[in-house]
Structures are given as structure tokens and as C-alpha cells.
C-alpha positions, -999 to +999 in steps of 0.1 A: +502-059+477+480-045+501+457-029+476+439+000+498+402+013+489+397+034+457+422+021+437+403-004+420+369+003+405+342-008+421+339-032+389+371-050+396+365-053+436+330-074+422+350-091+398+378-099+428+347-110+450+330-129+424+362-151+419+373-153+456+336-163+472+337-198+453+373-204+461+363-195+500+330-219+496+355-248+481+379-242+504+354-246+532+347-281+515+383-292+508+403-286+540+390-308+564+404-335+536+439-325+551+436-304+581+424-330+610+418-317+648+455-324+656+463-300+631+442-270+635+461-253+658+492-252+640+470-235+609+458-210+636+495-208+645+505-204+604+470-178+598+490-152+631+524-162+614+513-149+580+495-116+595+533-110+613+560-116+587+532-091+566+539-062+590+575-063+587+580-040+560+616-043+547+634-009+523+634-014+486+665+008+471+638+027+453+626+043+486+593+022+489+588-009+510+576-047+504+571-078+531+568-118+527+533-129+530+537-168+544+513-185+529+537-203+508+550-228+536+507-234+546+503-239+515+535-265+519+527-280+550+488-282+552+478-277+517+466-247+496+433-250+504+439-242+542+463-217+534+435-198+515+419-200+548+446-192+572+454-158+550+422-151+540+415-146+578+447-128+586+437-106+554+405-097+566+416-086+602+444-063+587+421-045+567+389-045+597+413-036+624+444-019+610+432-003+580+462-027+555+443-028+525+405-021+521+371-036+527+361-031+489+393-045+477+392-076+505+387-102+475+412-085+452+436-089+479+425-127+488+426-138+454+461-124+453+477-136+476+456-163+496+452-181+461+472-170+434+503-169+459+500-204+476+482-225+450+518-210+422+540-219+453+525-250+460+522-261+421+564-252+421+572-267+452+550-299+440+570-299+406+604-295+420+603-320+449+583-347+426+586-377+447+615-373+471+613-383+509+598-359+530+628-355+552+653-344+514+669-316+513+656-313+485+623-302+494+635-273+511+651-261+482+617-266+461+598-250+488+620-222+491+621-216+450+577-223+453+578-191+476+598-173+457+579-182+425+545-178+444+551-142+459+563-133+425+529-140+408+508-126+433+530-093+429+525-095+388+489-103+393+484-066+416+508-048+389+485-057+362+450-050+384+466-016+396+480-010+360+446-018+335+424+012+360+432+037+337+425+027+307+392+014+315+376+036+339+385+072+331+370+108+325+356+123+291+392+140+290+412+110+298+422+118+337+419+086+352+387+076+383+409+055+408+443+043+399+467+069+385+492+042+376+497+028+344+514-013+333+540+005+327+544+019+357+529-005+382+551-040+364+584-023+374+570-013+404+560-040+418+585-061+400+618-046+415+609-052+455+594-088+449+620-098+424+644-087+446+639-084+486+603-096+490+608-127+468+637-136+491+622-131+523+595-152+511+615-181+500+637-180+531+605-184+556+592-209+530+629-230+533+636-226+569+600-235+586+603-264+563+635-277+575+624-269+609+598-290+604+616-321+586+634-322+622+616-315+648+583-330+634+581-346+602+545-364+611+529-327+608+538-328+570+523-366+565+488-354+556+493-331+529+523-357+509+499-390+513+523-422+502+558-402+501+587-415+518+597-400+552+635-406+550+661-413+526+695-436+534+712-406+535+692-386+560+692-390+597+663-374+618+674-361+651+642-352+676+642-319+685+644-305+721+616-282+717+579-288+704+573-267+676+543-254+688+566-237+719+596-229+692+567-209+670+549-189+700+583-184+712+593-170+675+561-151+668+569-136+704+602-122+694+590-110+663+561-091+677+591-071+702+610-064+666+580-055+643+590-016+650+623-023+628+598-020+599+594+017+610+625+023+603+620+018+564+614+050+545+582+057+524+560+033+521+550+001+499+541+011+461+506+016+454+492+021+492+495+058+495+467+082+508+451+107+480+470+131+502+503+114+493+503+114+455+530+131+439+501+150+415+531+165+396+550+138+388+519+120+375+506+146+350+475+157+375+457+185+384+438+174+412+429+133+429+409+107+409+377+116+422+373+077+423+401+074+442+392+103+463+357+092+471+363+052+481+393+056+503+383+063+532+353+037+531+361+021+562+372+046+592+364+020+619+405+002+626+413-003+658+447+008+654+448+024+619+485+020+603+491+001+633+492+029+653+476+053+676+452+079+664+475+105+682+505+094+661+525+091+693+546+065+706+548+049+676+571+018+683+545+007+713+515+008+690+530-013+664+541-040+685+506-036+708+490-039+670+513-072+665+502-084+696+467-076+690+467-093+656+484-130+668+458-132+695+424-121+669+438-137+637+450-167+656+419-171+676+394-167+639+416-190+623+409-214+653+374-209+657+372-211+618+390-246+612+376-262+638+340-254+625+349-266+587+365-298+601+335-309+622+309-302+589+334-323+573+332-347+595+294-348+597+297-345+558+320-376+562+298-396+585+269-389+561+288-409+529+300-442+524+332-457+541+360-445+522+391-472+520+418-444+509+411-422+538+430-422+572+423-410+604+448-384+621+469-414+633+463-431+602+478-401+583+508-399+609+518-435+601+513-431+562+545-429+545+565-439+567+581-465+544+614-460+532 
């Protein structure tokens, strides 16, 4: 879903911009509503997370490649408005940095899957759990059918902006400007390795760091389910061992070491290949949408471009230095990013009148607790 540079018209990168800056400016507004200081680190923790799981690129039987995104369980655990945050961020350094998906097409990408994908998992998971205790079982399964769900739409929703290029921006004789790809071409596309292994993988993250969660600290998923239950009579919490802050470093840790796995998949992801790569053939051309040809190379300043060296050499080192890199600047933005929209909203907060329905962070860590 990593839409790169001159596949979209310049039109529908505005149009993506135009519908993701509002989002961004209420988002700004609406986190510190859930997101307290005790919690910001764990959405800097969620924002590297979600720029990790996105570099494992898993084989689709059909020879290309798809990846869970993450920001289903934010969405879950600290709301959808952070988790447009927390992947808008990871977003942005993927495509600065690493070259995954372009600078035109950076709100395209955002509104896909830092909004479409959390606030359609977040809507599911809200549906499906309806008011059961925070420490059910049954929330885990709604969370893990919200990320499927979620993932799903955010897939549909690049199928269809991939898929309408060619019939609206075209030449005299037909040959399309940027996207070669028609709906019904990209639906399938994109359909098969989200319906399939992507969708999965999603809803598997989404269930487990739930779960996790429900056991080893339920408090952290008080301030986004205000007056639910913690525990049923059938459920017995049992303290865990380890903090999750050290079980996720220790996790994003291991993952970083195993990113290179995602080497191993052949081709690539659908719609994220070079001009250089397009099977011209195959899709009745004679030469590269000059569109296409002309806007993907826009930015040429990564750091690590396809999470490797420039020399193309040693390529199992660059990706896990890139994975590295990526926890530490995503992580770090996401940070430094929270903790600047919680303080205005705390100013903002210290500017109105006393309100009797909110809580403070301990205030939020106590609400619910009856059974």
C-alpha cells in the first residue's frame, strides 16, 4: 500500500492532502483527550512498532509481497486519533528516509492507512466487543477481526485510487499519464494478499498485543474504554513478570535482527515497481507513462533507499541497520510529537472551564475498575 511517486496524478496527491491535513490538524486537537504523559511513550513505542511489522514483507502465491501495518491495535489501545499520529509519523520517515512510498503521494498514503485503516478497525473492534470487560476474551477476538477488517479497507481504498488513473488522466490516444493499472486489475490485486496473508498478519498483531496487554497491564487500555468493566467472574488477571515497555523493546529488538527474512520474498508488493520494472508488454505499452516516468524519482534524498545501501551490497546488514535506524527516528518524532500536542492540550485545558467528566492519568487508571 505503499503508493510510490507518479502513480497518482498530481490531482489525486492534492485531493489526498486536502483530506489528510484536517484530519492531522484534528488529530492534533483530539489526542491529548486520551493520550496523557504516562502514555506517550508507549505511542512512541506503537508509531516504531508500526514502521517494523511494515518492513516485513511476507510472499503472496502470486509472486508479489504485502505486510501488516499496526495501526489497528493504536487505534485499540490509545484511540484512533493517536494512531493517525503514531503512523502518520512512521509514514513520513519511510518515505523521507527509505524511499517506501513517495513525498507527493505522503497524504494518499496517510489517509489510507493512518485513517481509513484504524478509524474501520477501531469502528469493528468497537462493534464487536460492545460493552464487555476489558480483560474478555472477547475483545481480542473483536480486535483481531477490526484489524483484519481495517487492513482490508485500506487495501480496497489504494485498489480503487491506483485503478480510476487511467481513466481520468490519459493521452489524446488513450495511453495512460501515471498508473497503467486498471479496477480491474488493481481490486484483485490488491485483494488477494490482504484478503489472504496481510489481513492475517494484521489481525494476529491486533489479537496478540491485546491480550498481552489485558495481562500484563490492563490500566494502559483504561483511557481509551472510559466506564467499561475491567474483569469479568470468569477471568483471572495474573501480573506479569516483565513490564511491557521491556517485553516491546525486547520484541522490536528481535524483530529488527529478523527484518532480512523479508528479503527472502520474491518480487515485490503490487503497484510499487520502478518505471524500469513494468512489464510494458503485458500491459499493452509502447513506452512509460510519461507521468509516471517524470514524478518518480521526485525525491532522491533516502538515507538508505529500499532499505539498503546505494552499492547494493550486503544487503541483510542494511536492512536491519535501516530497521534500526527507523525505531530510533520514528520512535523519537513520535515522542517529541505527543508530548508537544499533550502540553497545548493541556494549556488548551487550563484555559476552559473545569470539566466534571474528565480524569487525570490516575483518575483514568482507576476508572472502570468496577466489576
Amino acid at each position: 500500500m505503499h503508493i510510490p511517486d507518479g502513480y497518482l496524478s498530481p490531482q489525486t496527491c492534492a485531493v489526498g492532502f486536502a483530506v489528510a491535513v484536517p484530519v492531522w490538524a484534528l488529530a492534533a486537537r483530539r489526542v491529548s483527550s486520551v493520550v496523557k504523559t504516562r502514555n506517550v511513550p508507549m505511542l512512541a513505542i506503537f508509531s516504531a512498532l508500526s514502521f517494523l511489522v511494515m518492513m516485513f514483507n511476507v510472499p503472496i502465491p502470486d509472486g508479489t509481497t504485502a505486510h501488516a501495518v499496526g495501526g489497528s491495535i493504536i487505534a485499540i489501545c490509545l484511540g484512533p486519533w493517536a494512531a493517525v499520529i503514531a503512523v502518520s509519523v512512521a509514514l513520513a520517515f519511510q518515505a523521507l528516509l527509505f524511499g517506501d512510498g513517495g513525498v507527493l503521494v505522503y497524504g494518499v498514503n496517510c489517509v489510507n492507512m493512518a485513517v481509513v485503516l484504524p478509524f474501520v478497525a477501531y469502528g469493528v473492534y468497537r462493534l464487536l466487543s460492545g460493552r464487555a470487560a476489558l480483560a474478555s476474551r472477547r475483545r481480542v477476538v473483536a480486535a483481531a477481526v477490526g484489524g483484519y477488517v481495517g487492513i482490508n479497507a485500506a487495501a480496497l481504498a489504494a485498489a480503487v485510487e491506483l485503478g480510476i488513473q487511467p481513466g481520468l488522466f490519459h493521452t489524446a490516444s488513450g495511453a495512460p499519464l501515471y498508473s497503467p493499472y486498471h479496477l480491474s486489475q488493481t481490486i484483485p490485486a490488491m485483494a488477494l494478499p490482504h484478503l489472504t496473508v496481510a489481513g492475517a498478519a494484521e489481525a494476529i498483531l491486533t489479537g496478540a498485543v491485546l491480550a498481552y496487554l489485558q495481562r500484563a497491564d490492563i490500566s494502559r487500555l483504561v483511557a481509551n474504554h472510559r466506564g467499561i468493566a475491567l474483569t469479568e467472574a470468569d477471568v483471572v488477571l495474573r501480573p506479569a513478570r516483565l513490564s511491557p515497555a521491556r517485553v516491546a523493546i525486547t520484541a522490536m529488538g528481535v524483530m529488527a535482527l529478523l527484518t532480512p527474512l523479508g528479503l527472502l520474498a520474491p518480487g515485490g508488493a503490487f503497484g510499487e515497481d520502478s518505471p524500469k520494472q513494468l512489464d510494458l508488454h503485458s500491459l499493452g505499452l509502447s513506452s512509460v507513462p510519461t507521468g509516471l516516468d517524470r514524478y518518480n524519482g521526485f525525491w532522491s534524498h533516502t538515507l538508505l533507499g529500499g532499505y539498503g545501501f546505494s552499492s547494493g551490497d550486503h544487503a541483510d546488514a542494511a536492512y536491519i541497520l535501516s530497521a534500526l535506524v527507523g525505531i530510533v527516528v520514528v520512535g523519537s518524532a513520535a515522542f517529541a510529537v505527543c508530548k508537544v500536542f499533550v502540553a497545548v492540550g493541556r494549556r488548551r485545558g487550563r484555559d476552559r472551564p473545569a470539566d466534571p467528566d474528565a480524569g487525570t492519568d490516575t483518575d483514568l487508571e482507576r476508572s472502570g475498575t468496577h466489576a
